[in-house]
N, CA and C atoms as an extended XYZ file, in Angstrom:
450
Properties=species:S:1:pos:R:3:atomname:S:1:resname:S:1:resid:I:1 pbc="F F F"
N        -1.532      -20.773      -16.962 N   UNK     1
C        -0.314      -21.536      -17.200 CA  UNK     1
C        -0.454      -22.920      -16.574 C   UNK     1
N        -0.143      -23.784      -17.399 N   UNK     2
C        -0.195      -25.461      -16.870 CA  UNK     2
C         0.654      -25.711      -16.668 C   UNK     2
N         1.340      -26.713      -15.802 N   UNK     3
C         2.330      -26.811      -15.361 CA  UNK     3
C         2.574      -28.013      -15.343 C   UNK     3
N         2.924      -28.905      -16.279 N   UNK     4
C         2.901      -30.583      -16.186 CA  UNK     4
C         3.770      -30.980      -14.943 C   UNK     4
N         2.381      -32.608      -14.941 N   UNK     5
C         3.632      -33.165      -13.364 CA  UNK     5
C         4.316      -34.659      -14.300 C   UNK     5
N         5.302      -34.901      -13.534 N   UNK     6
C         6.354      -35.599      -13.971 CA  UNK     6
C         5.828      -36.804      -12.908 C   UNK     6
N         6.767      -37.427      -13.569 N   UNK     7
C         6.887      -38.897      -12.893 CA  UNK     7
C         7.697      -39.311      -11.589 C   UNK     7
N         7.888      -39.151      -10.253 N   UNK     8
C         9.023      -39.611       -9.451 CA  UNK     8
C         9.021      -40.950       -8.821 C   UNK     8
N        10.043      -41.076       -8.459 N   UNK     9
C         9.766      -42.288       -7.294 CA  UNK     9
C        11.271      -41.926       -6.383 C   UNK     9
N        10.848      -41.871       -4.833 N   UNK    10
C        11.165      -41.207       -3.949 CA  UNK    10
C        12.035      -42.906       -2.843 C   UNK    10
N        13.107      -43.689       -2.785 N   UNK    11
C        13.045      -44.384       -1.663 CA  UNK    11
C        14.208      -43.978       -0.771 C   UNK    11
N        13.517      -44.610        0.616 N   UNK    12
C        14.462      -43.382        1.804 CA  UNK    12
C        14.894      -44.918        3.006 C   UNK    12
N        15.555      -45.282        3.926 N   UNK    13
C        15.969      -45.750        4.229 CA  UNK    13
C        15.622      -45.163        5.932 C   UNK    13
N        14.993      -46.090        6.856 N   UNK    14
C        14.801      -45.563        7.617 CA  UNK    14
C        15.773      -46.242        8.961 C   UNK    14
N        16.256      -45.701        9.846 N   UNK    15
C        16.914      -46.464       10.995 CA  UNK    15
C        15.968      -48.127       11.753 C   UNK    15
N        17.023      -48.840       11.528 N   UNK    16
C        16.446      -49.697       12.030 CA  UNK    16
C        15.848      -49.880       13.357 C   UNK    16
N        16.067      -49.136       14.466 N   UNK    17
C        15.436      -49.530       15.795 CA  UNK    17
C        14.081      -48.799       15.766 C   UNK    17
N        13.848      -48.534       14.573 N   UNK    18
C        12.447      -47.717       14.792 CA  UNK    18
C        11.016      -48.549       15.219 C   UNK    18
N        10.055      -48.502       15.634 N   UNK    19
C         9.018      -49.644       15.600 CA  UNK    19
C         8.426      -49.543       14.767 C   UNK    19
N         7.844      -50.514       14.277 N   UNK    20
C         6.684      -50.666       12.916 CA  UNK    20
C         5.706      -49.037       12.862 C   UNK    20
N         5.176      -48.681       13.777 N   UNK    21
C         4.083      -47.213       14.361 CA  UNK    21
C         5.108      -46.389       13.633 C   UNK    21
N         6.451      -46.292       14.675 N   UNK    22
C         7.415      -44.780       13.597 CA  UNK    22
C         7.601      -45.203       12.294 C   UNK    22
N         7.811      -45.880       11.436 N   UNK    23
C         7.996      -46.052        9.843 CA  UNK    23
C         6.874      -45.945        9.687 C   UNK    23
N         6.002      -46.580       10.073 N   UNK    24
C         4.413      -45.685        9.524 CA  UNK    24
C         4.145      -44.286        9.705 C   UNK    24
N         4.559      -43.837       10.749 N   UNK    25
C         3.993      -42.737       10.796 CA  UNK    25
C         5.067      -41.801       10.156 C   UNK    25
N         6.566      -42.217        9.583 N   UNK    26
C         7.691      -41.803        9.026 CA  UNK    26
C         7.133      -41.333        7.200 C   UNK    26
N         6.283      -42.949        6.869 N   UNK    27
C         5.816      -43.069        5.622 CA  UNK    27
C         4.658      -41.921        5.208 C   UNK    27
N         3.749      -41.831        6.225 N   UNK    28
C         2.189      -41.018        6.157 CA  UNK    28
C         2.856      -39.102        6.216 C   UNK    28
N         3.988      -39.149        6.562 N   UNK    29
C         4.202      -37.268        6.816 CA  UNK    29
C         4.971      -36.968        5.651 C   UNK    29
N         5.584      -38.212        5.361 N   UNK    30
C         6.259      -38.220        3.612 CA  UNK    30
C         4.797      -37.864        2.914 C   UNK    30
N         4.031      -38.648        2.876 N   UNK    31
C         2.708      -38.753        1.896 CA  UNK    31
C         2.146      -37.230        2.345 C   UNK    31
N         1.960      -37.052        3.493 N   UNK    32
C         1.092      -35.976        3.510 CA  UNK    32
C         1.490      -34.334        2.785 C   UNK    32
N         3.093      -34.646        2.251 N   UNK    33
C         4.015      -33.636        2.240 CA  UNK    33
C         3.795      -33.379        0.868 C   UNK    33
N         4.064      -34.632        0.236 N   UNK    34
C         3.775      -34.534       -1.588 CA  UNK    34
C         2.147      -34.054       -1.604 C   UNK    34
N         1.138      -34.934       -0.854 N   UNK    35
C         0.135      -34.864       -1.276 CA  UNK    35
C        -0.329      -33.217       -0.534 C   UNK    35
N         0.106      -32.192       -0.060 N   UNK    36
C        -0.351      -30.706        0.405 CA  UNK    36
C         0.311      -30.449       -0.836 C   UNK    36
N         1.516      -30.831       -1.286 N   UNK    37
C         2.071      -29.504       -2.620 CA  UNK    37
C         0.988      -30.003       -3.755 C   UNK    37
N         0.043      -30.709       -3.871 N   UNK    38
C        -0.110      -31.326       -4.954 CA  UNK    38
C        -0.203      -32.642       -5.489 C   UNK    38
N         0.715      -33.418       -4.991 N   UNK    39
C         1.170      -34.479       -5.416 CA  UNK    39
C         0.220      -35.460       -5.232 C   UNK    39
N         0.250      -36.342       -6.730 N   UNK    40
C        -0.766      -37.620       -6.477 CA  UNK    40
C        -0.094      -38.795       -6.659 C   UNK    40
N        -0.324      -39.760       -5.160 N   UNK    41
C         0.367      -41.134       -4.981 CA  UNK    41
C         0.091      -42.071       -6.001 C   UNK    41
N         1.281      -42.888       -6.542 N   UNK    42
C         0.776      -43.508       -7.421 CA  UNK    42
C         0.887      -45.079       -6.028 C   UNK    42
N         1.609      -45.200       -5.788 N   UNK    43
C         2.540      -46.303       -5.001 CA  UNK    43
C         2.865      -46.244       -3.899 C   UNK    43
N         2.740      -47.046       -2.858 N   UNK    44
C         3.490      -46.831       -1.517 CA  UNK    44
C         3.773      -48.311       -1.165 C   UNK    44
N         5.449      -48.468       -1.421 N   UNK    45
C         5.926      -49.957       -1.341 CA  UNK    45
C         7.008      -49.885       -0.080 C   UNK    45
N         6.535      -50.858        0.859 N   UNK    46
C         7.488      -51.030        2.116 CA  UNK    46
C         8.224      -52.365        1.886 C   UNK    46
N         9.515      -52.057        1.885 N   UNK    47
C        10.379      -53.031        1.646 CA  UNK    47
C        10.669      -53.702        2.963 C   UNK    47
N        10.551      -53.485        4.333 N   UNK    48
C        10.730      -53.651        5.581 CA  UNK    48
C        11.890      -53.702        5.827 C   UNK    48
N        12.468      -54.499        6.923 N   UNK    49
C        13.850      -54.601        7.566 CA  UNK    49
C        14.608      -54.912        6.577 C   UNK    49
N        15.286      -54.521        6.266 N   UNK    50
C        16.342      -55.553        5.392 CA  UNK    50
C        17.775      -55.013        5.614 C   UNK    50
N        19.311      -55.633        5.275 N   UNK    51
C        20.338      -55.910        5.771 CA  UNK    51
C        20.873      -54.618        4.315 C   UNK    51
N        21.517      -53.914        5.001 N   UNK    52
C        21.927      -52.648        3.849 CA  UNK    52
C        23.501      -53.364        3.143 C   UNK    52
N        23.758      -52.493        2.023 N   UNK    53
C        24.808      -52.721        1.623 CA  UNK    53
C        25.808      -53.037        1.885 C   UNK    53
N        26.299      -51.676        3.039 N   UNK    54
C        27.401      -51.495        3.947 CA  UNK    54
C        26.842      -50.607        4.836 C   UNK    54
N        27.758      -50.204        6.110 N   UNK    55
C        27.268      -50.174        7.563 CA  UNK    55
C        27.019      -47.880        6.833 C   UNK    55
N        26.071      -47.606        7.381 N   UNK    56
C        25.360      -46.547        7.277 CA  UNK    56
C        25.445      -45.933        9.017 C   UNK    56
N        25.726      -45.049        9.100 N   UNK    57
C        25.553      -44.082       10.481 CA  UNK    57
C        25.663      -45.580       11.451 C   UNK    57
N        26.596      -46.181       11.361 N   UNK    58
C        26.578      -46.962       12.295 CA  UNK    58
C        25.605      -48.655       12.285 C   UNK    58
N        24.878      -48.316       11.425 N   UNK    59
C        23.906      -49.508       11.203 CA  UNK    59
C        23.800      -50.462       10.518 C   UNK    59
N        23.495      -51.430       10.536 N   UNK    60
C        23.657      -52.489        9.174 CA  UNK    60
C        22.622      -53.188        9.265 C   UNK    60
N        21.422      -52.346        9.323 N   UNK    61
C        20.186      -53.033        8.724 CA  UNK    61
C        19.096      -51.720        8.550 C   UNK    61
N        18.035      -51.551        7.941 N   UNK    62
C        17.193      -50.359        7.505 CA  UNK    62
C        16.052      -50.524        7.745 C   UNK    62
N        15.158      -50.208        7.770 N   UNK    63
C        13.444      -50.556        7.032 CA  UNK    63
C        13.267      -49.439        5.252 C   UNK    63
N        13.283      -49.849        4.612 N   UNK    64
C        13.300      -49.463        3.047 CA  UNK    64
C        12.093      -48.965        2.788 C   UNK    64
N        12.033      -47.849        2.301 N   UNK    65
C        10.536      -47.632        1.848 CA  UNK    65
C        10.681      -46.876        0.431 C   UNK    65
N         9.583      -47.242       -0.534 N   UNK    66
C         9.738      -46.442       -1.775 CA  UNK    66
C         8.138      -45.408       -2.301 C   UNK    66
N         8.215      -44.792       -2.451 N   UNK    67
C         6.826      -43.854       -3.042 CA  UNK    67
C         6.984      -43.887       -4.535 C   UNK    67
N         6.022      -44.203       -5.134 N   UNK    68
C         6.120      -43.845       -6.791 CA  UNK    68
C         4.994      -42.435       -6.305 C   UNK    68
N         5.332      -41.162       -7.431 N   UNK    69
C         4.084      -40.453       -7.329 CA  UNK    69
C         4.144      -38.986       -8.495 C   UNK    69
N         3.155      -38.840       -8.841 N   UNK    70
C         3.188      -37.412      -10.063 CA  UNK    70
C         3.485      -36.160       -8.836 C   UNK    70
N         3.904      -35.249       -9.526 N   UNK    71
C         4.065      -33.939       -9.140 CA  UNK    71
C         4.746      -33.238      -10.205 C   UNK    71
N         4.147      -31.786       -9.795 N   UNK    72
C         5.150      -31.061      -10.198 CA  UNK    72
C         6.619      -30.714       -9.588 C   UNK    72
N         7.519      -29.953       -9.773 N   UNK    73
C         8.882      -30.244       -9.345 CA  UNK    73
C         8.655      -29.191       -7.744 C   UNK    73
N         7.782      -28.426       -7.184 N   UNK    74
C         7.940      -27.830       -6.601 CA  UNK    74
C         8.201      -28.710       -5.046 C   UNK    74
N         7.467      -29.857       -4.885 N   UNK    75
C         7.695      -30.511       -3.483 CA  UNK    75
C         9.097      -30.785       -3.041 C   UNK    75
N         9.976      -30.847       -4.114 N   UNK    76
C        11.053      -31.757       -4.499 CA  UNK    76
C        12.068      -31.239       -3.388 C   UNK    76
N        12.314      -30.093       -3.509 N   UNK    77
C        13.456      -28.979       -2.231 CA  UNK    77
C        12.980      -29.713       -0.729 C   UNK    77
N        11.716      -29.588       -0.817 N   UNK    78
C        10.842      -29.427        1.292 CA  UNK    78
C        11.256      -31.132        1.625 C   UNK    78
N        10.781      -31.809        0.041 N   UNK    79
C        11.230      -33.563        0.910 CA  UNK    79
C        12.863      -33.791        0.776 C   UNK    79
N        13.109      -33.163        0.049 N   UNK    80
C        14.875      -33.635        0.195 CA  UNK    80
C        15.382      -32.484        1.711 C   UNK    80
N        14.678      -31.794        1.949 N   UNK    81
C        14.917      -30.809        3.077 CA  UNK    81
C        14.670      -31.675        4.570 C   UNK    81
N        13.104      -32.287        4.038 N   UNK    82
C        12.772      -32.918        5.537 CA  UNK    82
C        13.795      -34.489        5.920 C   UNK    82
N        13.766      -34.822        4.328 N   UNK    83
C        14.712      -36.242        4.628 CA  UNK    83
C        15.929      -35.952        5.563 C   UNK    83
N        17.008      -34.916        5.135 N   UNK    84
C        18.501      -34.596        5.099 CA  UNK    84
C        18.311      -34.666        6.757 C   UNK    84
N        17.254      -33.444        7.279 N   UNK    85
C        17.078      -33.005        8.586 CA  UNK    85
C        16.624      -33.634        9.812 C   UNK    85
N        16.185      -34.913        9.358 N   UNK    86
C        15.791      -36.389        9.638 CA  UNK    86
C        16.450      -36.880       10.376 C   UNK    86
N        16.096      -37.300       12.089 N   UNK    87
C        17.593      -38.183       12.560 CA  UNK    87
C        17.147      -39.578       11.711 C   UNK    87
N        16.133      -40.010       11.564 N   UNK    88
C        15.915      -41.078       11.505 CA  UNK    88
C        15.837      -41.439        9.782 C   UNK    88
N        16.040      -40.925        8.859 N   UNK    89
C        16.431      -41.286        7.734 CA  UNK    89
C        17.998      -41.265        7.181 C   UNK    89
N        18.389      -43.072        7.075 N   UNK    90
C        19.982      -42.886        6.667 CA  UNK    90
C        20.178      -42.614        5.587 C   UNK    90
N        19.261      -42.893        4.566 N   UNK    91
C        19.262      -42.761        3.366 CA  UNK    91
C        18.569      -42.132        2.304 C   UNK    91
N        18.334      -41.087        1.303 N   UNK    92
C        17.380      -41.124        0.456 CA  UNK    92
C        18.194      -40.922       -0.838 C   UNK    92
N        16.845      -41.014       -2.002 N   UNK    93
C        16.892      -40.451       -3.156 CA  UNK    93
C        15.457      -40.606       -3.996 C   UNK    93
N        15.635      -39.515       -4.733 N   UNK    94
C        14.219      -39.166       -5.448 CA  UNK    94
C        15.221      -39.005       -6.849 C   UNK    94
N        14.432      -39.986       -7.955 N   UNK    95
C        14.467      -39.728       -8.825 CA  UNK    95
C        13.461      -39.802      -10.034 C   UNK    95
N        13.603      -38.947      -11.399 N   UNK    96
C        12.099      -38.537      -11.873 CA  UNK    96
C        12.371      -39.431      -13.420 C   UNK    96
N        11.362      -39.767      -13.602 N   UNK    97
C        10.954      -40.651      -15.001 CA  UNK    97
C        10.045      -40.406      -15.700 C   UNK    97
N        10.361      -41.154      -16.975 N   UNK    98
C         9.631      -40.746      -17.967 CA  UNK    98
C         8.501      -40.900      -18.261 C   UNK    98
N         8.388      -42.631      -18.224 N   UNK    99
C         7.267      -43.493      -18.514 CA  UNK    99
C         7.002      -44.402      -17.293 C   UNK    99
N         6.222      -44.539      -17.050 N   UNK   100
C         4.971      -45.597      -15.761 CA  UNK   100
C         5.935      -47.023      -15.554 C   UNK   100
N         6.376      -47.417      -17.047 N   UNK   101
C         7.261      -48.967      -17.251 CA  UNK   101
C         8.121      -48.962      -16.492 C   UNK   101
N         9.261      -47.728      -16.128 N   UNK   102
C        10.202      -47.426      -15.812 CA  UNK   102
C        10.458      -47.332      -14.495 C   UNK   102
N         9.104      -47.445      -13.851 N   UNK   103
C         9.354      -47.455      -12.528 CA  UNK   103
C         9.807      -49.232      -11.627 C   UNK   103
N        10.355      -48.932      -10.638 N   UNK   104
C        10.668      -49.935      -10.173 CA  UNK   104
C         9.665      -50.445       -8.830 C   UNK   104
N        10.164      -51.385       -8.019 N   UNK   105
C         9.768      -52.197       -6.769 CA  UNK   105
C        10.582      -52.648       -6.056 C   UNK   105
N        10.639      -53.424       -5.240 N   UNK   106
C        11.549      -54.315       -4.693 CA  UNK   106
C        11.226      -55.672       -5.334 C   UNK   106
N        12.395      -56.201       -5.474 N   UNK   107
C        12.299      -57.680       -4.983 CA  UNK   107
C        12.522      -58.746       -4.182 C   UNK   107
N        11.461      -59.379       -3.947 N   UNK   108
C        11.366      -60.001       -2.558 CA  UNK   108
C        12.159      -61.237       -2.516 C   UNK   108
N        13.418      -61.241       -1.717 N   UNK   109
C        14.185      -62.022       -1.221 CA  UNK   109
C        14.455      -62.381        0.263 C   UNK   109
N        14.489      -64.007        0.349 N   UNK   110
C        14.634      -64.254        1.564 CA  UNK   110
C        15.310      -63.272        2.714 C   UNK   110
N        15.253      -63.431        3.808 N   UNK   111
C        15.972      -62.950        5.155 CA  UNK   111
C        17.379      -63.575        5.245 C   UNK   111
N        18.626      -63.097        5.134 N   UNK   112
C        19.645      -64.139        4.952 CA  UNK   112
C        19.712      -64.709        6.433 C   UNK   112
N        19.796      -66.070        5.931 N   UNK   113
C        19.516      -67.005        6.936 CA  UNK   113
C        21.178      -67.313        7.076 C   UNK   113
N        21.979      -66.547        8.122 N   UNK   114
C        23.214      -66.706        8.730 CA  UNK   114
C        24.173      -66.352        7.325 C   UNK   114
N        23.791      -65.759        6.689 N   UNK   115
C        24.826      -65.490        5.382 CA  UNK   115
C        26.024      -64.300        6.329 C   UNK   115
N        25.451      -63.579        7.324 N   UNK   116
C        26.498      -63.130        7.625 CA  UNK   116
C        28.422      -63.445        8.427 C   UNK   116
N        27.279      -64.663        8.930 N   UNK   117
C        28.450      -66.221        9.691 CA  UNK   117
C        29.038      -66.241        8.411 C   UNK   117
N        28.549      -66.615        7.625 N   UNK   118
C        29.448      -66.910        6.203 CA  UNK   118
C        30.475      -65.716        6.048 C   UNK   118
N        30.524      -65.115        5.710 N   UNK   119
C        30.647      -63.650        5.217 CA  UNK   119
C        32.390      -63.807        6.080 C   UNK   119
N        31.751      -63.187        7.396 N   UNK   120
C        32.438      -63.624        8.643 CA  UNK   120
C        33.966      -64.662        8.091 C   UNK   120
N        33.296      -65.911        8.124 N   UNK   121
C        34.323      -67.134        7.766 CA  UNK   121
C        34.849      -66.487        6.850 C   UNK   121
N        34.633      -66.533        5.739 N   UNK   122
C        35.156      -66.348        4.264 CA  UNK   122
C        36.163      -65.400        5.143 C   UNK   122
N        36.693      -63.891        5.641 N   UNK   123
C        37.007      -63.153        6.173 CA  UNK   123
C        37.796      -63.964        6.744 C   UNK   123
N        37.776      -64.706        7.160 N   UNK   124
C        38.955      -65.557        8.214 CA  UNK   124
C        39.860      -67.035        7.060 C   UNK   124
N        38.891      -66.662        6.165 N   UNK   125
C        39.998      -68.104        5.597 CA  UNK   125
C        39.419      -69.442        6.090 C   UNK   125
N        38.354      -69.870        6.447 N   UNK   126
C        37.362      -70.541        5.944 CA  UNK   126
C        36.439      -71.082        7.679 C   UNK   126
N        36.508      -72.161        8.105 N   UNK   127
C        35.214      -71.954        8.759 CA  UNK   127
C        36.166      -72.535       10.419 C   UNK   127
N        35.461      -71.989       11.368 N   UNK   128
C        36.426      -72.355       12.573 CA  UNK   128
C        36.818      -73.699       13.006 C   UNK   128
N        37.737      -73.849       13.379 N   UNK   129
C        37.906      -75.124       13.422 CA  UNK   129
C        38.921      -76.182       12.768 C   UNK   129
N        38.443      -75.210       11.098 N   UNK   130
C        39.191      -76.207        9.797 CA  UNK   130
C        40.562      -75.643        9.737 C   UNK   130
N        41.411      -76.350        9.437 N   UNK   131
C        42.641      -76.196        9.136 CA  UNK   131
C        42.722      -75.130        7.526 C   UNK   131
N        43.448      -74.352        7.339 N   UNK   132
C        43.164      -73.380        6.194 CA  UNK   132
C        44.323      -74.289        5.382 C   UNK   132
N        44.173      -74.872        3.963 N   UNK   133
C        44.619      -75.299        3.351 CA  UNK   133
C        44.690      -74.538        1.917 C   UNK   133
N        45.334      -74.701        1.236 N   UNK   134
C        45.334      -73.807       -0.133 CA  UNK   134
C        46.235      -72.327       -0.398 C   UNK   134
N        46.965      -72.572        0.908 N   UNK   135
C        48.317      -71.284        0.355 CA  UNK   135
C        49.435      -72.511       -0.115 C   UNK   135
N        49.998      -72.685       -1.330 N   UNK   136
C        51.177      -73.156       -1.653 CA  UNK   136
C        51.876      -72.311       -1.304 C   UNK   136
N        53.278      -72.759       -1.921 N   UNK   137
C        54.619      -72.379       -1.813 CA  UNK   137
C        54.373      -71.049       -2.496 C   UNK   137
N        53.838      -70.613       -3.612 N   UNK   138
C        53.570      -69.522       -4.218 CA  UNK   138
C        54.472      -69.712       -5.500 C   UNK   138
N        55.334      -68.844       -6.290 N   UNK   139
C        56.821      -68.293       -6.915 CA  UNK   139
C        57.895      -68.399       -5.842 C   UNK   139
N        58.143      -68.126       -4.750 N   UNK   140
C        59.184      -68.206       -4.294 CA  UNK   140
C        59.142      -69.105       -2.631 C   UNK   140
N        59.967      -69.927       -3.039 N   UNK   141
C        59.746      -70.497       -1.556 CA  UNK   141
C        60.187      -69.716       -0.333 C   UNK   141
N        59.520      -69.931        1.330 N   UNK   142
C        59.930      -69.497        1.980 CA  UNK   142
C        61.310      -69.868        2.441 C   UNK   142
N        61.652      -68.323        3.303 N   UNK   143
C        62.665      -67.739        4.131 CA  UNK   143
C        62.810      -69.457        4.461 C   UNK   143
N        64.302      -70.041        4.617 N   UNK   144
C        64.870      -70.599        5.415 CA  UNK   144
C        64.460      -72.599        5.583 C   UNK   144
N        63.759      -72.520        3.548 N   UNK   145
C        63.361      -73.265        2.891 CA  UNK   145
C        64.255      -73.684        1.851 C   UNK   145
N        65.472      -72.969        2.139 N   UNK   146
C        66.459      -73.467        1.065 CA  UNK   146
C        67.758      -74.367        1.573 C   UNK   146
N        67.714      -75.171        0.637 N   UNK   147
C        68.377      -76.398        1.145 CA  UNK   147
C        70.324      -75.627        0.762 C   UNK   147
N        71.217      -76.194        2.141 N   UNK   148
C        72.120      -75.655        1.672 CA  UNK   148
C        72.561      -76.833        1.539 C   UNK   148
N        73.586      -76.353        0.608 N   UNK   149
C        74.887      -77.516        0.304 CA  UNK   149
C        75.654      -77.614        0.674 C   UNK   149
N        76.711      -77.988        1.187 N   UNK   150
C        77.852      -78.363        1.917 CA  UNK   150
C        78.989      -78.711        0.940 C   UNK   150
């Protein structure tokens, strides 16, 4: 009985205070895991530090890593087992494809250079210092804005 292997690609999100040595050695027990059931690496792409979506177990930054690789479906339980059980993985997902085209990478974008100061401001209604201009009167003028008559 043959047992065709499929296509995956596996990326997991690792805690940021880790040192460069633990994400390596985080990346190589991933590899060694697919590659004992079987599994042949196609890819091993390190996305490094980068600034996550939103704040994760407390964190707001990762080291990213992605595996492209064939297997059959049997590894699939032990790495979603070892990820979950993981202090040090905030994130994963493995998902399986069809065709080679279909697989992805990262793309490489700058380090935001103080975009979070920005972020920040915007959050406050614009930058410290400046006077916040741009609320009108709205539809209804304010409380104690109405002229009485006599």
């Amino acid at each position: 009985m043959n047992v065709t292997k499929n296509l995956y690609e596996t990326i997991f999100v690792l805690h940021p205070e880790l040192t460069e040595e633990d994400v390596e050695a985080n990346i190589q027990s991933t590899v060694q895991l697919l590659e004992g059931k079987g599994a042949e690496i196609i890819r091993i792409d390190r996305g490094g530090k980068r600034r996550l979506a939103y704040v994760m177990r407390k964190q707001r930054y990762g080291y990213y890593n992605l595996i492209h690789f064939r297997a059959t479906p049997e590894p699939l339980p032990e790495l979603e087992r070892m990820y979950r059980l993981s202090e040090r993985v905030l994130r994963y997902l493995t998902v399986r494809f069809d065709k080679e085209e279909q697989l992805t990478g990262f793309t490489r974008i700058p380090d935001d250079d103080g975009r979070e100061e920005d972020r920040d401001d915007r959050r406050r209604g614009g930058r410290r210092g400046e006077p916040f201009h741009g609320r009108g009167e709205g539809r209804y003028p304010r409380r104690g804005s109405w002229r009485r008559v006599a």
